[in-house]
C-alpha positions in Angstrom: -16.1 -20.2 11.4 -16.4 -17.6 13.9 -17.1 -13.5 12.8 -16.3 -10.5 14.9 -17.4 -8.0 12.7 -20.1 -6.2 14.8 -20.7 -2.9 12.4 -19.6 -0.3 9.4 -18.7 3.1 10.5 -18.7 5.9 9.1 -15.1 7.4 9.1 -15.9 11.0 9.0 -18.7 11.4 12.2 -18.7 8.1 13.6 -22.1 6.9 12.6 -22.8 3.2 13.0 -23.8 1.9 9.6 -24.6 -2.3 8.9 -22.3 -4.6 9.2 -23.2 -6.8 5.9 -24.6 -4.6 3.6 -22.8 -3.8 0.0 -21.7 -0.1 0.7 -19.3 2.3 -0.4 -19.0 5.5 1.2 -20.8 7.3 4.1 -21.1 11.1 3.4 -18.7 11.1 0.4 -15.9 9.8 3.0 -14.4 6.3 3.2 -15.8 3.7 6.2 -14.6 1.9 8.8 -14.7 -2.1 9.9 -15.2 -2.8 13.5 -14.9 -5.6 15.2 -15.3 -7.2 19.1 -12.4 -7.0 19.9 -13.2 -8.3 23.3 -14.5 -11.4 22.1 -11.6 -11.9 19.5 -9.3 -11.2 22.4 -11.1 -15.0 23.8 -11.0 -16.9 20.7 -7.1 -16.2 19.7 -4.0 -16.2 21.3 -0.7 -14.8 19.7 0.3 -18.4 20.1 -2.8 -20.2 18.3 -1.5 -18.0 15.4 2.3 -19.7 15.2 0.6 -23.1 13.5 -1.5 -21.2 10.9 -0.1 -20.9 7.5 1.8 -18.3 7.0 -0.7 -16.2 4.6 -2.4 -12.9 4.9 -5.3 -15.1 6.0 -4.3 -16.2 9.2 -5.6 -13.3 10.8 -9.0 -14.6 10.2 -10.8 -12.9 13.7 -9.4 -9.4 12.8 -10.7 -9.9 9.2 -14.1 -9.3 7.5 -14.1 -12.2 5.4 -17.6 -15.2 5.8 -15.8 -18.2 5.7 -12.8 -20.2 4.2 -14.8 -21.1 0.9 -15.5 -17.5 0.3 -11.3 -16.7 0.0 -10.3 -15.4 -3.8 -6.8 -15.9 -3.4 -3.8 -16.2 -5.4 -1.7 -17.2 -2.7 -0.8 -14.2 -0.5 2.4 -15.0 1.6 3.3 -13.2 4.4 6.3 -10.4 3.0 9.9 -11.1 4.2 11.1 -8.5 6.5 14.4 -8.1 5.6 17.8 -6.5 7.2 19.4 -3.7 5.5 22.6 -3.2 7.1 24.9 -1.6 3.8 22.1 0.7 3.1 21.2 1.7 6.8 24.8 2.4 7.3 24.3 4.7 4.1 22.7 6.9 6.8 24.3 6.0 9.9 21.4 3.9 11.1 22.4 0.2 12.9 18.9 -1.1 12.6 17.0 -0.5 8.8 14.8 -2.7 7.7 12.5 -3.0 4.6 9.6 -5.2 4.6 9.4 -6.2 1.0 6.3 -6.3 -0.8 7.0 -6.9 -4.1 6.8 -10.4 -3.3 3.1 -11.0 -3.2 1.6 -12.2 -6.3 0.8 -9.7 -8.7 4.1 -8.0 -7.6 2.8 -5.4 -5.1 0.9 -4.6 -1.9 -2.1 -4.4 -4.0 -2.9 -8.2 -4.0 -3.5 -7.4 -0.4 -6.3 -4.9 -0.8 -8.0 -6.8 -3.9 -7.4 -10.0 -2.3 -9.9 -8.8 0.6 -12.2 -6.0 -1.7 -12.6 -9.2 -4.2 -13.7 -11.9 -1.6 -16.1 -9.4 0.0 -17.6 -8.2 -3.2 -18.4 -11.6 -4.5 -19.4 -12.5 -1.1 -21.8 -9.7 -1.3 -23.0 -10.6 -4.9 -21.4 -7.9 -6.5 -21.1 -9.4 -10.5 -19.0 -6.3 -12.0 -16.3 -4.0 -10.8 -14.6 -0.6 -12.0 -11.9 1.2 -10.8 -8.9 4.1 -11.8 -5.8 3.5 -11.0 -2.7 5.0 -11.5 -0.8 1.5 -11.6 -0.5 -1.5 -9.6 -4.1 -1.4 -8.2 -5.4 -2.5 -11.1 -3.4 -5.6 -12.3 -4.2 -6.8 -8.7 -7.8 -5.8 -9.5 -7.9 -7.4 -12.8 -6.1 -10.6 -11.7 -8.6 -11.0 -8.5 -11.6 -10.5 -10.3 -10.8 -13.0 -13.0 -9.7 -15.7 -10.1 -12.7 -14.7 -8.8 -15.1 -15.3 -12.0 -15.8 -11.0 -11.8 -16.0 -8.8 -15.0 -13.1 -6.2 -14.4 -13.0 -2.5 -15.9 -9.9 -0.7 -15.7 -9.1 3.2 -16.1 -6.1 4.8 -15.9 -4.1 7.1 -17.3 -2.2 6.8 -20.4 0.8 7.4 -18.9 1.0 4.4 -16.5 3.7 2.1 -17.1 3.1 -0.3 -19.6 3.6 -3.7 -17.6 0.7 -2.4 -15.6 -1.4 -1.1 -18.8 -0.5 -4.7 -19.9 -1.0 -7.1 -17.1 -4.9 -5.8 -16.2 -5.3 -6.4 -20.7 -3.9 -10.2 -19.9 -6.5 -10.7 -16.7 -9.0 -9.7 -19.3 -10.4 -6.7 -17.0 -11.8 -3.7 -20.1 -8.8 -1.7 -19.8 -8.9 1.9 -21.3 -5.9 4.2 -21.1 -7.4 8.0 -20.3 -5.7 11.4 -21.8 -5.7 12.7 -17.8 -4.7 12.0 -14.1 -6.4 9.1 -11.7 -8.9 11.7 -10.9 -10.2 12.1 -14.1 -10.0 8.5 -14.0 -12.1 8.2 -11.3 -14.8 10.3 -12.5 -15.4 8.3 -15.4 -15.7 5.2 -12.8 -18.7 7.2 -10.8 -20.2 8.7 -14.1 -20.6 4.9 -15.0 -22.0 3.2 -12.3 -25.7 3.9 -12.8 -25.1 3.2 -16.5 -23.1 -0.1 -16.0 -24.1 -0.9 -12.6 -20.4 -1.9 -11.9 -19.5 -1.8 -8.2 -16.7 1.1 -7.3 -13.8 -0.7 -5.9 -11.7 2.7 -6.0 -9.1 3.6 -3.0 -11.4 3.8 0.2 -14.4 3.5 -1.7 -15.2 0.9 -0.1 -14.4 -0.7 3.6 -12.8 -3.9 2.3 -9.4 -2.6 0.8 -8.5 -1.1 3.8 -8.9 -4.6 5.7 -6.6 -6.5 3.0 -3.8 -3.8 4.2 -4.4 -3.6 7.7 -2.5 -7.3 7.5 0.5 -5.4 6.7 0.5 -4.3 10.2 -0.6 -7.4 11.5 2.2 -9.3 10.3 5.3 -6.4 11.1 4.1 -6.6 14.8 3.8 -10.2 14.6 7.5 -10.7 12.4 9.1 -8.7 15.3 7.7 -10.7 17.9 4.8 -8.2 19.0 7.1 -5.2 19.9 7.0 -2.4 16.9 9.7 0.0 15.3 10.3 3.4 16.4 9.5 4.7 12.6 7.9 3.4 9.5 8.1 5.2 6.2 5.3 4.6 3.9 5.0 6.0 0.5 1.8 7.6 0.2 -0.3 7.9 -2.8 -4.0 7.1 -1.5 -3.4 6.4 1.7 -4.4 3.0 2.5 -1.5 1.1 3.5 -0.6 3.7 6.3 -4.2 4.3 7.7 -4.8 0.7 7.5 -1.8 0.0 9.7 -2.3 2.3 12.3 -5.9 0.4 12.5 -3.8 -2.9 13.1 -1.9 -1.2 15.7 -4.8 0.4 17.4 -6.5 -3.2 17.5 -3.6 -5.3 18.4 -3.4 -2.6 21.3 -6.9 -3.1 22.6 -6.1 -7.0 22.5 -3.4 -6.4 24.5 -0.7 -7.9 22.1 1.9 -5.5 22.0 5.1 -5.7 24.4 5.1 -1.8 24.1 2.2 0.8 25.0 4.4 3.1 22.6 3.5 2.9 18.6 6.0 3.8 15.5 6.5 6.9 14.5 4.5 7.2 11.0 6.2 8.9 7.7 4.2 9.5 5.3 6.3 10.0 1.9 5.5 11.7 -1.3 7.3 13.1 -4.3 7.4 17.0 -4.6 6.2 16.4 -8.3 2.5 15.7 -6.2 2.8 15.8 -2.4 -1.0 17.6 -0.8 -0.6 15.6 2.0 2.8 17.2 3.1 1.4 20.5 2.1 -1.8 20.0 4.1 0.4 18.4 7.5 2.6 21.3 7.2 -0.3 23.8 7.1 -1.7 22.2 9.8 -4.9 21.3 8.2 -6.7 18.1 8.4 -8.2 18.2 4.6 -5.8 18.2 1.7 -6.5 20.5 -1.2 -6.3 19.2 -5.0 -2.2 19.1 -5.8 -2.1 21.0 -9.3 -0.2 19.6 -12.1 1.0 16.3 -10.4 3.6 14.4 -11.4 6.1 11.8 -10.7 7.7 8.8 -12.0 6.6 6.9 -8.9 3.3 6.4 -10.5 1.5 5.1 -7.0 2.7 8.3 -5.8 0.5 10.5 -8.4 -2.6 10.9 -6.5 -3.7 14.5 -6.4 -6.6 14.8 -3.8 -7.3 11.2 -1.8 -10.5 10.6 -0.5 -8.9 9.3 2.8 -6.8 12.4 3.4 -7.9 13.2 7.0 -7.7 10.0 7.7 -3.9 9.7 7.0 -3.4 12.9 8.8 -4.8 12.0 11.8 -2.7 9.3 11.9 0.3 10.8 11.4 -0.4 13.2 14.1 -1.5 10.4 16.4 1.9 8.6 15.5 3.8 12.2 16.7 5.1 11.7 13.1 5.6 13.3 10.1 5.2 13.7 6.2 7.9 14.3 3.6 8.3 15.6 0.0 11.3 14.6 -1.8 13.1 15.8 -4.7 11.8 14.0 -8.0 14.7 14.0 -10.0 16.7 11.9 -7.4 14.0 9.0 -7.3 16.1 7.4 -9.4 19.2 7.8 -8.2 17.7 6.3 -4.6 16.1 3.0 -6.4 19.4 2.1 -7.9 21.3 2.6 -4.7 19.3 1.0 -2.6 18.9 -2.1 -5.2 22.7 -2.2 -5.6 23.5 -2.0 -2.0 20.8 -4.8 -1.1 19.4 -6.5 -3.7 16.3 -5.6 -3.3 14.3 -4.3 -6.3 12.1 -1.5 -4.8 10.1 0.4 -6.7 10.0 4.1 -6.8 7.6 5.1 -4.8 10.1 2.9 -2.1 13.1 5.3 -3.2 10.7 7.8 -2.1 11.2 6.9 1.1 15.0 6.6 1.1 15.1 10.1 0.1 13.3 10.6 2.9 15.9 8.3 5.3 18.4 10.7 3.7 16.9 13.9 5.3 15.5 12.7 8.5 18.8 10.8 9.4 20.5 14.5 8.2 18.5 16.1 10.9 18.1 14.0 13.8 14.6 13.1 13.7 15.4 9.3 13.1 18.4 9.0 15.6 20.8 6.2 14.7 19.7 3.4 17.4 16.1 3.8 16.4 14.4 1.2 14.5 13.2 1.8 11.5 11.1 -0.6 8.8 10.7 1.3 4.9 7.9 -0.2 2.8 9.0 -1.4 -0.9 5.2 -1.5 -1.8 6.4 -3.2 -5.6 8.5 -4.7 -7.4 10.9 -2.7 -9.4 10.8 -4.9 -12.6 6.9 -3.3 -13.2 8.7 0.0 -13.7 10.4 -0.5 -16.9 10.5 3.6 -17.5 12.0 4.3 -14.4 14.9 1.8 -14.2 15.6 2.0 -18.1 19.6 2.4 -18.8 21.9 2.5 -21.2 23.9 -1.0 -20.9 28.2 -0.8 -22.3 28.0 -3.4 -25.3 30.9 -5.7 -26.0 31.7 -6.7 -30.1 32.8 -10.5 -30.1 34.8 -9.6 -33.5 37.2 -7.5 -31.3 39.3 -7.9 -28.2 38.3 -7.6 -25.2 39.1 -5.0 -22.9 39.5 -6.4 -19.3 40.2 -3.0 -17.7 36.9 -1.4 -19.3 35.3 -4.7 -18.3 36.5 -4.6 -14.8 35.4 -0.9 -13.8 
């Protein structure tokens, strides 16, 4: 089939860098995919794409991957975008939205990333990979690389949850739970890839993870029929879900695709338990300094110093949006009322960002005609620690007490 991936490029000076070569970083800083986008903008039509199935593959031009038979997939779906009309009117908003990722297969936007990182590392006869994660990355990591035929090593701290300590032990990736942050996790990654010769599929370590998420973009502009929301609120740990849709954006706009010259508004959401990239936006800095004694429940969130970090400040700025640090001890509280109001189980990193809705809503910045899409980036059934409760009990030997019963 036909590639459009001309070059690599280096994220942090613009160097061009070759296209097919097994690379990680350029200048300890993450790297860029590019593509002709001229030529893509000849072989597809937004119309071609309506009788592809509807997987994460269908964007096959924008995407780095060989060919068909180099795919490790598990069968990535496009995520339902779904109306939330209880909980927008929560905050006086007529048109909320969450596009809900827990869906995919190994419950998370992950499989996204992995999906893609997997196939190209393969592809490019990569035979081992290592990564730290502070959750979902690496069930999606240890899942792909056993689909894939890959030996899998996991760190992470031991405070994960346990569904995702468990679930990269049941792929069979060498998990090992580490007395420190995703940091220290990392470290251990880079101190053993001389030693192991495993390949570093850490967040922006490589150009390929970025790619998988970029398709979240790619289908939101597509879902509302090529014309984009006025805000999107992403939950930021590493970064790349939010950098890699404003890549989508910026390509689909090249191609010409969109029905708007005018992009969403980007909101990038931490916790104040760990939030440098709030700290750095409201400083006005483009680097992010080390976040001291992180932490949060919304374990996605707990990411102390991304690699990435100018890059999700840029494009906030670009966006002419924002970043946000909300109150950790409501996270919570936000999950279970947007789960009650909606059914949807988000995650809470997700209740992140309707803590967020709360205070933007509160102070104009997100007007109540606007459109707005939140990211559920998981499923909240992987969080066992944060939705835990204490459930009334009912004794069959006595009588039942309707009026208890009823609330």
């Amino acid at each position: 089939m036909p590639r459009f991936v001309t070059h690599l490029e280096g994220a942090i000076d613009g160097e061009r860098l070759p296209a097919d070569k097994l690379l990680t970083v350029h200048k300890d800083r993450p790297i860029w995919v590019r593509y002709d986008l001229a030529a893509v903008g000849k072989a597809l039509t937004k119309q071609a794409l309506r009788g592809r199935h509807e997987t994460l593959w269908r964007y096959r031009e924008l995407l780095p991957y060989f060919d068909d038979a180099d795919i490790v997939a598990l069968g990535e779906r496009m995520s339902p975008l779904l109306r939330c009309q209880r909980l927008g009117a929560k905050f006086g908003l007529k048109n909320l939205w969450v596009k809900d990722e827990s869906q995919l297969p190994t419950g998370s936007f992950k499989s996204r990333g992995m999906a893609m990182a997997i196939t190209m590392a393969r592809r490019l006869g990569v035979k081992r990979v290592a990564l730290p994660t502070a959750g979902n990355a690496g069930g999606a990591a240890a899942a792909y690389a056993a689909r894939a035929g890959l030996e899998c090593f996991v760190f992470m701290p031991e405070d994960t949850p346990a569904v995702n300590q468990y679930e990269c032990a049941m792929a069979g990736a060498k998990t090992f739970l580490v007395n420190g942050l995703i940091n220290d996790c990392g470290r251990i990654v880079r101190e053993g890839k001389e030693r192991l010769g495993w390949f570093d599929l850490s967040t922006l370590k490589e150009p390929y993870r970025l790619e998988g998420k970029k398709t979240m973009g790619l289908e939101l502009a597509e879902q509302f029929e090529w014309r984009l929301p006025h805000v999107i609120l992403y939950p930021t740990g590493g970064g790349t879900g939010l950098v890699g849709m404003w890549k989508a954006f910026a390509e689909l706009k090249t191609l010409g695709w969109l029905e708007s010259d005018k992009l969403p508004r980007m909101v990038s959401v931490q916790s104040d338990g760990c939030a440098p990239i709030v700290r750095a936006f409201e400083a006005g800095q483009r680097f992010a300094e080390p976040f001291a004694n992180a932490h949060t429940v919304a374990s996605g969130l707990r990411v102390p110093a991304a690699v990435g970090d100018f890059m999700i400040l840029d494009a906030i700025r670009a966006s002419g949006g924002t970043a946000i640090a909300v109150d950790e001890r409501r996270l919570t509280e936000w999950l279970r009322l947007a789960s009650s109001l909606e059914g949807i189980p988000i995650c809470p990193e997700a209740a992140a960002c309707v803590g967020a809705l709360e205070t933007l809503t509160a102070q104009a910045w997100i007007k109540p005609d606007e459109q707005v899409v939140v990211f559920n980036t998981g499923a909240a059934q992987k969080y066992v620690e944060a939705i835990r409760c204490d459930l009334p009990r009912i004794d069959v030997k006595q009588s039942l007490d309707w009026d208890s019963i009823a609330g």
